[in-house]
N, C-alpha and C positions, 0 to 999 in steps of 0.2 A: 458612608462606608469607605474602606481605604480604597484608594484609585492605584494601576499596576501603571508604570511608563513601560513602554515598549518602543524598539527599532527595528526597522527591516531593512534586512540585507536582499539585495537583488527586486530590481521592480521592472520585470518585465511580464510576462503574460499569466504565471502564478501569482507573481507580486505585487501586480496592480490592472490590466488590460482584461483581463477577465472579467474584472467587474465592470467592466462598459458593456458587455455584451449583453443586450437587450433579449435574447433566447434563454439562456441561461437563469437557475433559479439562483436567486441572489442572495446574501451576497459571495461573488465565483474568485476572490480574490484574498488574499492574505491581508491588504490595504483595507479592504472596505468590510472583514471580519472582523479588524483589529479598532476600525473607527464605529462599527454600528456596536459594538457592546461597550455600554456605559460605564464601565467597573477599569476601563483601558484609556490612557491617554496616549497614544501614536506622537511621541516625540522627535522621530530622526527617521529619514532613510539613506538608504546608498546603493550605487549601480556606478559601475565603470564607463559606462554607456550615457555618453551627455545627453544625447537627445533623450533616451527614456528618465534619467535623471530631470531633464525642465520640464518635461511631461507630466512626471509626477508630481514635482516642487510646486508646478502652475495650479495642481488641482490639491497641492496638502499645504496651503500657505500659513500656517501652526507648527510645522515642521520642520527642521533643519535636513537640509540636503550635504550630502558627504559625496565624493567619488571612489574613495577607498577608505576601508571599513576599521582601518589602524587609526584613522584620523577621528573616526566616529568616535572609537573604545577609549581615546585618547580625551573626548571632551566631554562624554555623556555616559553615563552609569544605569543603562534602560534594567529594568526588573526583566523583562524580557525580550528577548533576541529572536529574531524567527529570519529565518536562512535560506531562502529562497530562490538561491543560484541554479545554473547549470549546474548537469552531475558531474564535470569535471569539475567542479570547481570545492563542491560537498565538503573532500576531507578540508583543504586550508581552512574555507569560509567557516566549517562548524568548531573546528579544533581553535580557530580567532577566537570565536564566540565564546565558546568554553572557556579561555582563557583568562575571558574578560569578566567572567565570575557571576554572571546572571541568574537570575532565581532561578529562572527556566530559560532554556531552548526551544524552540519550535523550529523543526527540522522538516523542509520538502521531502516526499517519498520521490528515487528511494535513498536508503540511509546514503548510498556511495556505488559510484563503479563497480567496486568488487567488496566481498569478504575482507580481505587482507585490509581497506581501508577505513570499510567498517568497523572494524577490529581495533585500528588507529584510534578514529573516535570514541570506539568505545572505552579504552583506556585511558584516554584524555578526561571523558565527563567521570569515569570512576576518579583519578584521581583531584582533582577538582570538583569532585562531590558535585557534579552540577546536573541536576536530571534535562533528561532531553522529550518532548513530545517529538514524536513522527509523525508527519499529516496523512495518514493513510484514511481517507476521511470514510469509508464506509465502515469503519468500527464506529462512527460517531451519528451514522444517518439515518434516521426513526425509521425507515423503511425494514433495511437492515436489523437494525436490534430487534423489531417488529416478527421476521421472517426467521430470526434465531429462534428467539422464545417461540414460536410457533412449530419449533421442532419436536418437540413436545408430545404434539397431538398427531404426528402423522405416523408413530410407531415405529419401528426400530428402521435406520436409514438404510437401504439399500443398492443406493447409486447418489452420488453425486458429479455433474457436467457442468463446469465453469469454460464458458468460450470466449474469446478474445479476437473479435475480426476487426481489421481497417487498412488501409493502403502502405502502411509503412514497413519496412523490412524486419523481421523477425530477429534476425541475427546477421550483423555484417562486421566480418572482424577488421579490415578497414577501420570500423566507429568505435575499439576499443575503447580508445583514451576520451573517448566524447559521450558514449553512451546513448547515444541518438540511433535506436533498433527498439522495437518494441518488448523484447524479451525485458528486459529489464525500465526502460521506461513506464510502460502500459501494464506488461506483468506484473510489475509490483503488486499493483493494484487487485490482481487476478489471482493472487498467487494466497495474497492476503487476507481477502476477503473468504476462502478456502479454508485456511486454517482457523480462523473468527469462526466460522460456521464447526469445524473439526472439535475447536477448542472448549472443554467445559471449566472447571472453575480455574484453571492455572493456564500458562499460554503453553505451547512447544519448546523447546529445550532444544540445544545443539548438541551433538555428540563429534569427538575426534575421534574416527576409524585410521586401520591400518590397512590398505586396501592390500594385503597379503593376508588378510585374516579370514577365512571366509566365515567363520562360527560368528564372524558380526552382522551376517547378510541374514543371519535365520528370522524369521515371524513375519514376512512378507513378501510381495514378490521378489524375483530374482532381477537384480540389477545387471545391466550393459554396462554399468562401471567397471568391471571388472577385466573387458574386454578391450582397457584403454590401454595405450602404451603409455605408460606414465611408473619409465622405472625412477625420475627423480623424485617424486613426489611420493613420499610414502603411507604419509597422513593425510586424510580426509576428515572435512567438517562434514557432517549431515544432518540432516533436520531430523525430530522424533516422531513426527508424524508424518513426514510425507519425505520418502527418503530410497533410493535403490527404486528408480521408475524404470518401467519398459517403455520407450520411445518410439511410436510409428507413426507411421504416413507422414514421412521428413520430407519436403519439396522443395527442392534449389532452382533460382532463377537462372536466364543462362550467363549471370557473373559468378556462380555458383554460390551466390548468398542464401542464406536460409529464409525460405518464405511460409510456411507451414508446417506444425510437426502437433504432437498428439502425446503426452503424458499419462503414466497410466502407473496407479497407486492402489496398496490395501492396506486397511489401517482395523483396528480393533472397533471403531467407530461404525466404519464402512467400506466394504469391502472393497468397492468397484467404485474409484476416484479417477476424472480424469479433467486432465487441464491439458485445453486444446487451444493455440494460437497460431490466425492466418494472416499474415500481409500480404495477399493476394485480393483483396475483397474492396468495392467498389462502394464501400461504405463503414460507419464504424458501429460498433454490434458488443456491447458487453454487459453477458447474461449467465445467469446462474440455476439449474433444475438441483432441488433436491427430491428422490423417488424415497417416501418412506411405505412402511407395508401397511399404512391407512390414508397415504395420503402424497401431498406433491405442494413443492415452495419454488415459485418462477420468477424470480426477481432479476431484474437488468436496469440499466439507465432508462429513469421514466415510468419503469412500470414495477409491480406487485401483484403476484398473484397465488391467492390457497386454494388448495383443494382438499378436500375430506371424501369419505367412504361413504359413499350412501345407497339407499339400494337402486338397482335402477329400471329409471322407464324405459327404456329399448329391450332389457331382456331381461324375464322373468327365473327370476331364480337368482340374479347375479346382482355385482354391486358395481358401481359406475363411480368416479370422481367428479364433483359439482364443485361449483366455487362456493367458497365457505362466505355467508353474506353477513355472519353475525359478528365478526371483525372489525371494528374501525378501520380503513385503509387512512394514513397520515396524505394530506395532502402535501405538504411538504417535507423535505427531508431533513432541513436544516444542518445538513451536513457540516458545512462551513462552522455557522454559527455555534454549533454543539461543539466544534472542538475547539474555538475561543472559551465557550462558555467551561471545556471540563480543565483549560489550562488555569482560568482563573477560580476554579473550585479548589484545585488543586493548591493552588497560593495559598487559599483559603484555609488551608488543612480540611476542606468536606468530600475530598476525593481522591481516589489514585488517577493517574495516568489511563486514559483505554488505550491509548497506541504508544508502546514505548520505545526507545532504542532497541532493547531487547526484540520486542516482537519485529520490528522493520528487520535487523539481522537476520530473525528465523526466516522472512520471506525470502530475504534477499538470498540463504544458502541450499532452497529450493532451486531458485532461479540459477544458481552457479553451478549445480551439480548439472540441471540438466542442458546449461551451455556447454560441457566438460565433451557430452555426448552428441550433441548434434553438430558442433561448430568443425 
């Protein structure tokens, strides 16, 4: 069968270091996703960074090592690219990539810093026809896909709570141009896994408001955007599904950066959506409850768990939730590997995309609206 060549840009702890880690289910790394599926040949890497540069070189002797990625695109023609820089780095590194006319992109979450640069790349891979995967790897993790389809069974959803806790700052605007705050590092991820679970056969969609409009704010709660001072900016992007949130219990540290805040969404799906992250917390914690009216889906890092309606033994007459035991739980999640495995189905022509540009944008225009309101 045809073999893809591949290069990776950036090899530091997405890019290669992760897959050293012995805790970790393997393989945690862009390197060793791209070297353990047999259908990819890992021809080139590159990093600015010499010493992670001989680091990797020392362990990819198959390989040509680059230090700037002009020089790569310059001598090598990889079928795919995977971009695995800092988020400052996103727009140049992915819009190179693109350039350079690869089958595919494979893009780190999340797409970019902002919307507006997002928007960049996105107009770059449209014009260069070049599709992009986004690594947002819990669309690709058996646990996951597992806990979706299982939504099914638990009757019409009634609440859903996505939490995001660990020691790092929530929001520091200081880190604009670096992106190093959890709102958008860590939230991607939270943000996204949200709307995958939200989303049925098609993904969210963006919409451009006029934040003088208010007949745009109807069918859901009422937004604090409104309450912005933002007479330059006339137009807003917002998400279709999760868009116009009430924000509480915001906590500023005493530099006054944002350390915790609370999201709060209604959608046609579910009424009562909340996405709540703390960098306040002495450990890292990312978990997701979905309440439906038969049942409950408790998925985080590591674990899975169902529950169904059953009647119960503590009190007679009423119904209890049990863990559902007739499920397969997946011992692993293969996160990684699944989305090697759907970038090269995709080549294949036997697949679409599960994470694509498009969907990292809708996360990412979550994530900006409700920077807009707390920052």
């Amino acid at each position: 069968m045809q073999k893809y060549t591949a290069a990776l840009v950036g090899l530091g702890r997405i890019g290669y270091s992760l897959g050293l880690d012995k805790n970790r289910e393997q393989p945690a790394s862009h390197t060793m996703a791209l070297l353990n599926n047999p259908r990819i040949n890992l021809i080139a890497g590159c990093d600015t960074d010499s010493i992670a540069l001989s680091k990797w070189q020392d362990a990819n002797k198959k390989a040509v090592g680059y230090s700037d990625s002009a020089n790569l695109y310059a001598r090598c023609r990889p079928d795919i690219v995977t971009v695995a820089v800092n988020e400052n780095a996103h727009l140049k590194e992915a819009v190179e990539a693109i350039h350079a006319k690869p089958k595919l992109v494979i893009l780190e979450k999340p797409v970019a810093l902002n919307l507006l640069e997002a928007e960049k790349i996105q107009q770059e891979a449209e014009k260069f026809q070049v599709p992009v995967l986004v690594n947002h790897e819990r669309r690709f993790a058996e646990d996951f896909k597992l806990a979706k389809s299982y939504m099914k069974k638990i009757g019409e959803i009634q609440s859903i709570r996505a939490e995001l806790c660990s020691s790092l700052c929530v929001y520091n605007p200081a880190e604009e141009k670096t992106g190093a705050y959890s709102l958008i590092h860590d939230g991607t991820h939270l943000v996204d896994a949200v709307l995958f679970f939200l989303e049925d056969d098609l993904p969210s969609t963006l919409k451009k408001i006029s934040l003088e409009n208010p007949s745009e704010k109807k069918g859901g709660l009422l937004s604090r955007a409104s309450d912005l001072n933002n007479s330059e900016k006339k137009i807003k992007t917002v998400n279709s599904l999760l868009r116009f949130p009430i924000v509480t219990g915001v906590f500023r540290d005493e530099e006054k950066n944002v350390r915790q805040f609370s999201a709060h969404y209604s959608t046609s799906k579910c009424p009562d959506v909340t996405i709540g992250i703390s960098g306040r917390s002495r450990f890292f914690g990312f978990e997701i409850s979905i309440t439906g009216t038969e049942g409950r889906i408790c998925i985080g890092n590591g674990y899975l768990k169902l529950y169904h309606r059953e009647k119960s033994s503590l009190y007679s007459g009423f119904y209890s939730l049990l863990n559902d035991r007739s499920e397969s739980l997946p011992k692993k999640t293969f996160y990684f590997s699944n989305m090697i495995q759907n970038a090269v189905d995709f080549l294949d022509g036997k697949a679409n995309l599960r994470s694509t540009l498009q969907t990292g944008i809708n996360a990412l225009s979550v994530l900006e609206e409700i920077k807009e309101i707390i920052k």
